[in-house]
C-alpha positions as CSV (number, residue, x, y, z in Angstrom):
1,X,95.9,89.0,96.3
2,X,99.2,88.7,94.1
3,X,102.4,88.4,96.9
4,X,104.4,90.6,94.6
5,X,104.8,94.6,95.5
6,X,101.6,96.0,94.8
7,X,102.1,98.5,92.2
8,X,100.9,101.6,94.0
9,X,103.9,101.5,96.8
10,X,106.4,103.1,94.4
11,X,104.5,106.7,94.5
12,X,106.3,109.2,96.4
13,X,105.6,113.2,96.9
14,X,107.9,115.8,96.4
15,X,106.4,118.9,97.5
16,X,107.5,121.8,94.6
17,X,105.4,125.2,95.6
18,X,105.7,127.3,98.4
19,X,103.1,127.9,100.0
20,X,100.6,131.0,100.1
21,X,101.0,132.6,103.4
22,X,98.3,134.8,103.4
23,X,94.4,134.4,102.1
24,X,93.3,130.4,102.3
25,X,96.8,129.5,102.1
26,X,96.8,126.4,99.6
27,X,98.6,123.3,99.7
28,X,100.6,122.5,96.1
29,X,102.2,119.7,96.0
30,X,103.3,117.2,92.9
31,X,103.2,113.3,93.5
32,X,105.9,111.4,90.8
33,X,104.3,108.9,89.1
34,X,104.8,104.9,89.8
35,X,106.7,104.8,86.4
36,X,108.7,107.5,87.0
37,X,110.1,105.1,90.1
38,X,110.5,102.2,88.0
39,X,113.3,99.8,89.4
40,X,113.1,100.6,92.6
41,X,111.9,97.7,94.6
42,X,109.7,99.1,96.9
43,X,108.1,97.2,100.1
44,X,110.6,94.1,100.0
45,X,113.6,95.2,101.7
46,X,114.9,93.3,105.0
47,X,112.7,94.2,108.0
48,X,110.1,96.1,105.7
49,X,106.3,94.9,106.8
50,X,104.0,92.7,104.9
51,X,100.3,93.5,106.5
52,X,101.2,96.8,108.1
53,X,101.5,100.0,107.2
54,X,104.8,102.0,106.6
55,X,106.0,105.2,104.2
56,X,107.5,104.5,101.2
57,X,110.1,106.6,102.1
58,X,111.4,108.6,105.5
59,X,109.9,108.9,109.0
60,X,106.7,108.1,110.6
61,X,105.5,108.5,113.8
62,X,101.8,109.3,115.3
63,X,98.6,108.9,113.5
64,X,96.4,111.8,112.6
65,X,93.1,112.3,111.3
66,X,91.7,108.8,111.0
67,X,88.6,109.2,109.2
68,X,86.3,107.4,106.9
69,X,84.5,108.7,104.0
70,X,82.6,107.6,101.2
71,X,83.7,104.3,101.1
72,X,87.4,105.0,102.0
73,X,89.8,104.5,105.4
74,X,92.2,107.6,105.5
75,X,95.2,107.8,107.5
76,X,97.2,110.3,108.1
77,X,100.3,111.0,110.2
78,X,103.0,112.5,111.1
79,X,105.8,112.1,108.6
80,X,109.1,113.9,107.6
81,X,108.8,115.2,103.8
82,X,112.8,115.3,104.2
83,X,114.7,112.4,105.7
84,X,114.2,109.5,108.2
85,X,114.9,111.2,111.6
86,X,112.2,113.4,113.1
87,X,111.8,116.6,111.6
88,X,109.8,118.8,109.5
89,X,106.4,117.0,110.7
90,X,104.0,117.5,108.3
91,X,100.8,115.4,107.3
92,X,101.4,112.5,105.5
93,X,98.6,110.2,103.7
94,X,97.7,107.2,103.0
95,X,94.2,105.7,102.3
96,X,92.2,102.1,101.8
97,X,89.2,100.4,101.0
98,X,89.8,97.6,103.7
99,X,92.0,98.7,106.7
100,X,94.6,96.3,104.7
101,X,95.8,97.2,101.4
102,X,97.1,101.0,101.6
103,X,98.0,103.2,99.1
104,X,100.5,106.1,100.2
105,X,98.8,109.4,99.0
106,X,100.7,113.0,98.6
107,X,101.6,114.8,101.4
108,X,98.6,116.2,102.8
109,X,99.6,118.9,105.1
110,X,103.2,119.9,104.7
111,X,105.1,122.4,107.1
112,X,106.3,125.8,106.2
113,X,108.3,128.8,107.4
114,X,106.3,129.4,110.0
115,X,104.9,125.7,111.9
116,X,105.3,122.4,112.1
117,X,101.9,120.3,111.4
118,X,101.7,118.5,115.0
119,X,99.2,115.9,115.9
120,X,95.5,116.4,115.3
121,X,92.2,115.1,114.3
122,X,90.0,115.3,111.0
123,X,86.1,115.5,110.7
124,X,83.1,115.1,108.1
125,X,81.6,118.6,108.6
126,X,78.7,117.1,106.9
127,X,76.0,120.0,108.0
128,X,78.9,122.2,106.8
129,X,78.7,123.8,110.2
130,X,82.1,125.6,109.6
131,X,81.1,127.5,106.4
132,X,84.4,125.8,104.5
133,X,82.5,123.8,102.0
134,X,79.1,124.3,100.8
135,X,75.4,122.3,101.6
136,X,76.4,120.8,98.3
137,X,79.8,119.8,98.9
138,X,80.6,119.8,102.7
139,X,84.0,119.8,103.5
140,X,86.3,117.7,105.4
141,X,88.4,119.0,108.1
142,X,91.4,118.8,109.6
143,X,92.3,119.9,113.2
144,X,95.8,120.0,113.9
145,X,97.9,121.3,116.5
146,X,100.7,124.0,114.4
147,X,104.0,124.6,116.5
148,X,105.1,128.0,115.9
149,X,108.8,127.6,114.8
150,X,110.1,130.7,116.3
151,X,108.8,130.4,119.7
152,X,107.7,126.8,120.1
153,X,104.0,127.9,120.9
154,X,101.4,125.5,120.2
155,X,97.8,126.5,119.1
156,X,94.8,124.7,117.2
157,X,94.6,125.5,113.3
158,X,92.6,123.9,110.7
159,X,92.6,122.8,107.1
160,X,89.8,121.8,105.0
161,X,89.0,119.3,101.8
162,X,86.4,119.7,99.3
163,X,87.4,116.7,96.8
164,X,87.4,114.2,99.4
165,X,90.6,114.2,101.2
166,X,92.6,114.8,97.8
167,X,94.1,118.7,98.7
168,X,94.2,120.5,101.7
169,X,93.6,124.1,102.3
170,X,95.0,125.8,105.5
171,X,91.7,127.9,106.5
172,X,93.1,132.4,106.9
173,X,91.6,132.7,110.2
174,X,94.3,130.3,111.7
175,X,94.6,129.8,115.1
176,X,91.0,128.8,115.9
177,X,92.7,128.2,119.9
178,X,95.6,129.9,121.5
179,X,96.0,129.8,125.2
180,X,99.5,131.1,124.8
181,X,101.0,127.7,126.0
182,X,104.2,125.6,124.8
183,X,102.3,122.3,125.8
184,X,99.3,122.4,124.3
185,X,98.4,120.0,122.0
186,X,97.0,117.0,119.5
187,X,93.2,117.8,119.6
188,X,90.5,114.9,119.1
189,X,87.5,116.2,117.3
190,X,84.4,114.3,117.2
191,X,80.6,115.2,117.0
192,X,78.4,114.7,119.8
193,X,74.9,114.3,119.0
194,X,72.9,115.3,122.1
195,X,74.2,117.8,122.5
196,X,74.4,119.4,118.8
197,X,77.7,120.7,118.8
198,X,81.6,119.3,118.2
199,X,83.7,118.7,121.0
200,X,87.6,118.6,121.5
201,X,89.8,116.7,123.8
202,X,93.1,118.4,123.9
203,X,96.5,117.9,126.1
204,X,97.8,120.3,128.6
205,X,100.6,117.8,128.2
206,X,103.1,119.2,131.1
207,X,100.2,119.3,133.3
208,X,99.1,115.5,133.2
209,X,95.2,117.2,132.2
210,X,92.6,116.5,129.2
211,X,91.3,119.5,128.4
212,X,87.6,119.5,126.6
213,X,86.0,122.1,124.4
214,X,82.9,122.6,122.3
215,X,81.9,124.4,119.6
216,X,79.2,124.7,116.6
217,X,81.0,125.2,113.8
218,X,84.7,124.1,114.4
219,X,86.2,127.4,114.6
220,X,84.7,129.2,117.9
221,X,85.6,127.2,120.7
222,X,84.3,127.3,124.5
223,X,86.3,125.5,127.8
224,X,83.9,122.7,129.3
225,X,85.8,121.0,131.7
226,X,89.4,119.6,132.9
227,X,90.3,115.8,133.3
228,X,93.3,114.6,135.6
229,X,96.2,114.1,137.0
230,X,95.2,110.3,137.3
231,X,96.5,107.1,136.2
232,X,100.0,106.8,135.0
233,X,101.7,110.2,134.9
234,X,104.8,109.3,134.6
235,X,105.7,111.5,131.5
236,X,104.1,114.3,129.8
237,X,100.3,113.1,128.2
238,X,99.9,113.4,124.6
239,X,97.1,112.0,122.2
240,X,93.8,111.7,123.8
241,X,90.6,110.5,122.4
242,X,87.2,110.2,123.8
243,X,84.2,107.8,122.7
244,X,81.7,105.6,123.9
245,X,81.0,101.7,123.2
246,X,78.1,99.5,124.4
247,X,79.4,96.4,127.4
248,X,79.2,93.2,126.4
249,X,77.9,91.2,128.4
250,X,75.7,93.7,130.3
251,X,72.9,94.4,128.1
252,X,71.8,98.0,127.7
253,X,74.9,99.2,129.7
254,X,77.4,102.0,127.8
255,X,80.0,103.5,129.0
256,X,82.6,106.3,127.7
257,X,86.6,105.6,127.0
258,X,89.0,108.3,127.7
259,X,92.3,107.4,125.7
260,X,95.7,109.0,127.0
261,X,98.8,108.3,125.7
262,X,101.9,109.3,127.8
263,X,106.1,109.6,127.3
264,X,107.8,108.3,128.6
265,X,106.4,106.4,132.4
266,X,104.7,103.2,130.4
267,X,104.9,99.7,131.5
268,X,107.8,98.3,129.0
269,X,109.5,101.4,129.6
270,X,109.3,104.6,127.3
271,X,106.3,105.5,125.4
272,X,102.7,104.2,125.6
273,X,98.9,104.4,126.4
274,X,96.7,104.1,128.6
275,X,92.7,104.1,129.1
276,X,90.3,105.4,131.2
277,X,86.1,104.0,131.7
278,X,83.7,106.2,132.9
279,X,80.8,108.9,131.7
280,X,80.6,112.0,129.6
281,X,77.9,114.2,130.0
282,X,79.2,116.2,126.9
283,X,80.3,118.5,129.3
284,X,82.6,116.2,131.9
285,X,84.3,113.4,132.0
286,X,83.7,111.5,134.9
287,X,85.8,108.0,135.6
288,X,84.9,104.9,137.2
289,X,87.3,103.9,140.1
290,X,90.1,102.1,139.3
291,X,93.3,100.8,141.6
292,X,96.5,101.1,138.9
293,X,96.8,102.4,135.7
294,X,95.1,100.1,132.6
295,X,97.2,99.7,129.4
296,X,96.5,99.5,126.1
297,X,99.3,97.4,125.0
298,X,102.5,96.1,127.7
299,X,104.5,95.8,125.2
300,X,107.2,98.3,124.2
301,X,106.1,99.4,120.8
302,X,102.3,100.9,120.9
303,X,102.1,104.5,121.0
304,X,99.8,107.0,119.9
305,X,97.0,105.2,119.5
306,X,93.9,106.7,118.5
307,X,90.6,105.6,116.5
308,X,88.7,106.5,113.6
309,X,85.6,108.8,113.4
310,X,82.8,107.5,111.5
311,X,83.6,104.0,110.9
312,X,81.3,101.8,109.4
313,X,78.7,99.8,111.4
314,X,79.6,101.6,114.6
315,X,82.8,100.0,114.2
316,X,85.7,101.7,117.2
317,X,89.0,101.3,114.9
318,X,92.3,102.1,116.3
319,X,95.3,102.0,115.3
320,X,99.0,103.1,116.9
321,X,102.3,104.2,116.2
322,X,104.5,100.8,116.4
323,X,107.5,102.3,117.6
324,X,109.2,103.8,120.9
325,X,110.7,106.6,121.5
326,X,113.6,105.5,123.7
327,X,114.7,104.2,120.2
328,X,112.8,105.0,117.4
329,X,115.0,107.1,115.7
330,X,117.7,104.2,116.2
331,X,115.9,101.3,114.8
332,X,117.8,99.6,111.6
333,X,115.4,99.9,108.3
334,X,116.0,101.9,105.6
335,X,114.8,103.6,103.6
336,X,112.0,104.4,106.0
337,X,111.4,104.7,109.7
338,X,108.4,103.5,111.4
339,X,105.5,101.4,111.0
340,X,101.6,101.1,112.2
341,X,100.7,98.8,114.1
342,X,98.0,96.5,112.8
343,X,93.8,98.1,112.9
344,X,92.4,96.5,116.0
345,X,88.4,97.0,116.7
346,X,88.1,97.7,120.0
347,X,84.9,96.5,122.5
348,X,84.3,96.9,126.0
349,X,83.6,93.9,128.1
350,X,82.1,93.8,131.7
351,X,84.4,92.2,134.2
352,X,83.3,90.3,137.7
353,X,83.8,93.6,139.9
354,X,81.2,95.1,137.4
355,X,83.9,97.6,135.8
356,X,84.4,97.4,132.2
357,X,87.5,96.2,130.4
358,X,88.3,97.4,126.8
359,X,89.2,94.3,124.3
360,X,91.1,94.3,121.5
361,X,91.7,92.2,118.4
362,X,93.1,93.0,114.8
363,X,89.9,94.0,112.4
364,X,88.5,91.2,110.7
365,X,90.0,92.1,107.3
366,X,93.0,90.7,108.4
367,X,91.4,87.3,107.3
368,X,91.6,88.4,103.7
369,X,95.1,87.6,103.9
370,X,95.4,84.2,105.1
371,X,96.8,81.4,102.9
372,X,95.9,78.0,103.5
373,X,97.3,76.6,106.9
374,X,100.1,75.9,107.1
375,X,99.7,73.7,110.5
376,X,97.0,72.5,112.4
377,X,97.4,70.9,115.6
378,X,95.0,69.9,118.4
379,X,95.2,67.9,121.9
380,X,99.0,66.8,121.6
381,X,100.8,66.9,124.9
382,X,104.7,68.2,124.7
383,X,107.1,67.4,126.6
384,X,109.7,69.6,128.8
385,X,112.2,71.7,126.5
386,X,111.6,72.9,123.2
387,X,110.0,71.0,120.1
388,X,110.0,72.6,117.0
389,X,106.7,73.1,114.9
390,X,108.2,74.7,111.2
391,X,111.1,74.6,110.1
392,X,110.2,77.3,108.0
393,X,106.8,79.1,109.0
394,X,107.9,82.2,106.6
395,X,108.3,85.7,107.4
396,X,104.5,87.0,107.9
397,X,102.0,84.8,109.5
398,X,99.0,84.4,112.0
399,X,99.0,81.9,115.1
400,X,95.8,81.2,117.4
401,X,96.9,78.8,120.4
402,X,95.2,77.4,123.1
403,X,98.1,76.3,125.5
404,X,97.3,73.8,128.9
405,X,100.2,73.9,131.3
406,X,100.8,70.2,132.0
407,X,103.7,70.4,134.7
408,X,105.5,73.3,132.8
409,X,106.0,76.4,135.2
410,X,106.9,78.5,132.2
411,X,105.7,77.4,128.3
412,X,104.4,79.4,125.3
413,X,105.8,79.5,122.0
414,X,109.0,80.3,120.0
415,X,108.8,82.7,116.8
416,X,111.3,84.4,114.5
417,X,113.7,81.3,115.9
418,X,116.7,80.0,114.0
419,X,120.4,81.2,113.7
420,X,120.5,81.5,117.4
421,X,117.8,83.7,117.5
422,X,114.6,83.9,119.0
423,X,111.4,85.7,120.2
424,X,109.8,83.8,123.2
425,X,105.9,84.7,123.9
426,X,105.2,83.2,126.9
427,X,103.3,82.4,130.3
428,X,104.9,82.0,133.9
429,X,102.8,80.4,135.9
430,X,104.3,81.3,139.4
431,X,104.0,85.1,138.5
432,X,100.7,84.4,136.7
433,X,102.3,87.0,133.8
434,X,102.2,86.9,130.5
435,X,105.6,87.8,128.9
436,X,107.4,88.6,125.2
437,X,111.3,88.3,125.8
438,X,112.9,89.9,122.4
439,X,116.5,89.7,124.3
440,X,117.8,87.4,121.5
441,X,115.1,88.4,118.7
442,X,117.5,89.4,116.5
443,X,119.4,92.6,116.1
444,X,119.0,94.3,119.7
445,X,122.6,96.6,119.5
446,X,121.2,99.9,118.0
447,X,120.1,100.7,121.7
448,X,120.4,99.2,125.5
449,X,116.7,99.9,126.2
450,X,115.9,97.4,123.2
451,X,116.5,93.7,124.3
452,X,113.9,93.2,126.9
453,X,111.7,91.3,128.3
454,X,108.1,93.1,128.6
455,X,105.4,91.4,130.7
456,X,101.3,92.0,131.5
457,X,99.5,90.2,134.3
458,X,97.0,87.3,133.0
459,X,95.3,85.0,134.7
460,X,94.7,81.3,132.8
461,X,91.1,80.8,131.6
462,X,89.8,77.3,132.9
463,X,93.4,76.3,133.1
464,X,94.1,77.6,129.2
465,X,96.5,80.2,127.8
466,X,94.6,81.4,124.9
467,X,97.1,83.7,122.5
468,X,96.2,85.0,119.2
469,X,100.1,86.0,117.3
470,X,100.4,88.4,114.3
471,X,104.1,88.6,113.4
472,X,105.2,89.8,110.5
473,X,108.6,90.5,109.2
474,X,109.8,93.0,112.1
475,X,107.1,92.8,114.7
476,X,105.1,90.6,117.0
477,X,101.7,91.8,118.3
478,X,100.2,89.6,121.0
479,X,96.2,89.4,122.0
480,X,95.2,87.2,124.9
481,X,92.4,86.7,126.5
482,X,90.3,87.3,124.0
483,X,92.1,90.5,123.6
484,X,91.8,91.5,127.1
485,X,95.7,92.0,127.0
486,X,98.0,92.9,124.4
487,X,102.0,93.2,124.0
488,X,103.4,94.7,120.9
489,X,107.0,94.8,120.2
490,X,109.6,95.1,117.4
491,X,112.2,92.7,116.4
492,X,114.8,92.7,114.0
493,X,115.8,88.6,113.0
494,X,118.4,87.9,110.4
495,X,117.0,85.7,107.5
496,X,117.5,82.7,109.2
497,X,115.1,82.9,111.8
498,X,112.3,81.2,109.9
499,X,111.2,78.9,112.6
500,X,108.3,78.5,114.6
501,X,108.6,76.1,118.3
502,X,106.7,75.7,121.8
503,X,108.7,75.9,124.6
504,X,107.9,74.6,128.1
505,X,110.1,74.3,131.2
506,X,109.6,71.7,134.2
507,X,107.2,70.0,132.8
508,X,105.4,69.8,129.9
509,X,102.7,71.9,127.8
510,X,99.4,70.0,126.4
511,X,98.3,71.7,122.8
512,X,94.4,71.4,122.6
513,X,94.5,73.4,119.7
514,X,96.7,75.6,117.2
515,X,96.6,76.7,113.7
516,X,99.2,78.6,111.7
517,X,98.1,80.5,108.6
518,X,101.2,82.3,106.3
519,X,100.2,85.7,105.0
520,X,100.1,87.1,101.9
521,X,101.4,90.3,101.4
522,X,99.2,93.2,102.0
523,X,101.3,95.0,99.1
């Protein structure tokens, strides 16, 4: 893989029709050529991410529509056509053979006089079940939540594909669900095969409630049950998904996963999500007991985070909005806003108390990327202070560390440093917490709720801190574990802040093992 701009990233969409407002309603839109954006240096500038996904152009926030089909990963999400601020949220694209290497498509969805294109879902209707394709051709579909501008209403519309994901359609007999309700919102479509039909997991966001539906054909759809208050209600819920995943560890045992994001009320403060375990019946969701809310990510900057239908193998594939919004609109990049965090394949594992604990870890294609490493370390002891590894570990690279307290109260390791700055990924042994303090990563002025310090109980394996590090040139995401815990957060280092240290304090830190592989640029 060449570690110059791939040559795709240049495309942009300008969208040059109006659209139809009555009858299907088609989508036009006009996508300027790679050549006609010759010059421009696209997917280089300062804070712009090497092995994660951002818009060429403009804002970002929430996924949508994570689907695979025929041999392609699409993403969609919400984007602003129109400037780098939220606004205008339409549908934007982008798709990949690998989960890695992404090519930004047209816009697929835009916005019009009357709605915003909100948060949604998007489906193989591969029995054509909704009529919108044919036995031949079935259609893809989209399931979206449209805003009504004048009133602010939310309801349930659709849009359909028939050249694989290409155009869009809005389908005439839009809204398929209307309760009549301002908070109402970003529907999860999937199929569920015992019980023949498709079934929706929808926000009443206000209310702190899951909401599921069925239907046989994507358009009629029939209340089945209510989930909630429960967990962290701290702000309004927003995103759900549902699906199920086998235990590890406890042969022949499944159990469902009941995704709810929430804004603000999450552990580093402002946005972020938060799981449930239990059963589905394809009817209710039922959850297993549990004593506090579980997370999927303490860090600051994991939101939104959903998973793909009909991955390969079985394969559970999420992926999140890497942003906040306490300060999303704030952060320093330009000439985009936003970024998604990095594909993670998600598994549940059983736990001593005989609950189940969802894992995470970034999708094996990530490996695709590594160079050779860079450093290779194993059973040196450290002493007290800091001791630095790389001078210069570059801008985009992967860490796995097994870390043995050896005195030190408080040790982990130093990345981004240089230039008096720093991002500290550590463990504090008294508090038994893991910790990422991005307080002096960098620049933290754009807002007071950025320079932090975000933490997530851990307890030492056998003694061990086991981290697995993806940073990259604005970012740090955090699996330990064994993915067990996560903390993803933004930083913003000036160009000196190459370096890559350990850090213990009051004693010192015993290395049994870590390797450091540079990445190649995903574009």
């Amino acid at each position: 893989m060449p570690d110059t701009p791939h040559r795709h990233v240049t495309r942009r969409t300008v969208l040059t029709a109006a659209l139809a407002l009555a009858g299907t309603g088609a989508l036009s839109v006009r996508s300027v050529s790679p050549a006609a954006a010759a010059g421009r240096r696209a997917y280089d500038e300062p804070y712009r991410p090497q092995v994660h996904f951002s818009p060429a152009r403009n804002w970002m926030n929430d996924p949508n529509g994570l689907l695979h089909h025929d041999g392609t990963y699409h993403l969609f999400f919400q984007y602003n056509p129109a400037g780098n601020t939220w606004g205008n949220m339409s549908w934007g694209h982008a798709t990949s053979p690998d989960l890695v290497h992404w090519e930004e498509r047209p816009v697929a969805i835009p916005h019009d006089e009357e709605e915003m294109v909100f948060s949604g879902s998007a489906v193989f209707d591969r029995d054509n079940t909704s009529g919108l394709g044919t036995a031949a051709a079935p259609p893809l579909v989209a399931v979206y939540t449209s805003m009504v501008k004048a009133t602010g209403r939310q309801r349930q519309s659709l849009a359909f594909s028939t050249d694989g994901g290409e155009t869009w359609t809005r389908y005439a007999g839009n809204p398929v669900l209307d309760i009549g309700s301002d908070n109402f919102r970003d529907p999860k479509v999937f199929w569920h095969a015992p019980t023949d039909r498709w079934v929706m997991a929808l926000a009443l966001s206000a209310e702190h409630r899951i909401r599921f539906y069925a239907s046989p054909d994507l358009k009629t759809w029939t209340h089945l049950s209510d989930f909630g208050p429960a967990g962290a209600t701290g702000g309004v819920w927003e995103c759900p998904d549902l699906f199920e995943l086998p235990v590890a560890g406890a042969p022949g045992r499944r159990r469902w996963v009941l995704i709810v994001n929430l804004n603000p009320g999450g552990p580093a403060g402002g946005s972020a999500g938060q799981y449930f375990t239990g059963d589905f019946d394809g009817t209710t969701f039922t959850a297993d007991p549990q004593d506090a809310p579980r997370w999927l990510d303490h860090g600051a900057d994991a939101y939104a985070g959903v998973t793909y239908n009909d991955a390969p193998d079985g394969r559970r594939i999420l992926i999140a909005w890497m942003n906040n919004w306490l300060y999303g609109e704030k952060i320093p990049t330009d000439p985009w806003r936003s970024a998604m965090g990095f594909p993670r394949e998600l598994g549940l594992r059983a736990a001593a108390d005989d609950s189940a604990v969802l894992v995470q870890q970034p999708v094996a294609e990530l490996a695709t990327l590594r160079r050779r490493p860079a450093l290779r370390i194993a059973g040196r002891r450290i002493p007290a202070g800091t001791s630095r590894l790389l001078r210069d570990a570059a801008l985009t690279y992967e860490v796995e560390a097994e870390l043995r307290p050896d005195g030190a109260q408080r040790c982990g390791l130093e990345v981004r440093s240089g230039g008096g700055q720093r991002t500290r990924i550590g463990y504090d042994l008294a508090g038994g917490e893991l910790y990422v303090d991005r307080t002096a990563s960098g620049d933290v002025g754009f807002s007071a709720d950025f320079p932090a310090v975000h933490r997530a109980p851990l307890a030492l394996t056998d003694g061990v801190l086991k981290l697995r590090v993806l940073v990259d040139r604005s970012s740090v995401e955090v699996f330990a574990a064994d993915g067990a815990v996560c903390l993803t957060d933004q930083i913003f280092p000036g160009p000196d802040a190459t370096g890559l240290a350990t850090f213990a304090e009051e004693g010192g830190v015993r290395v049994e093992r870590l390797t450091v592989w540079p990445l190649r640029s995903a574009w």
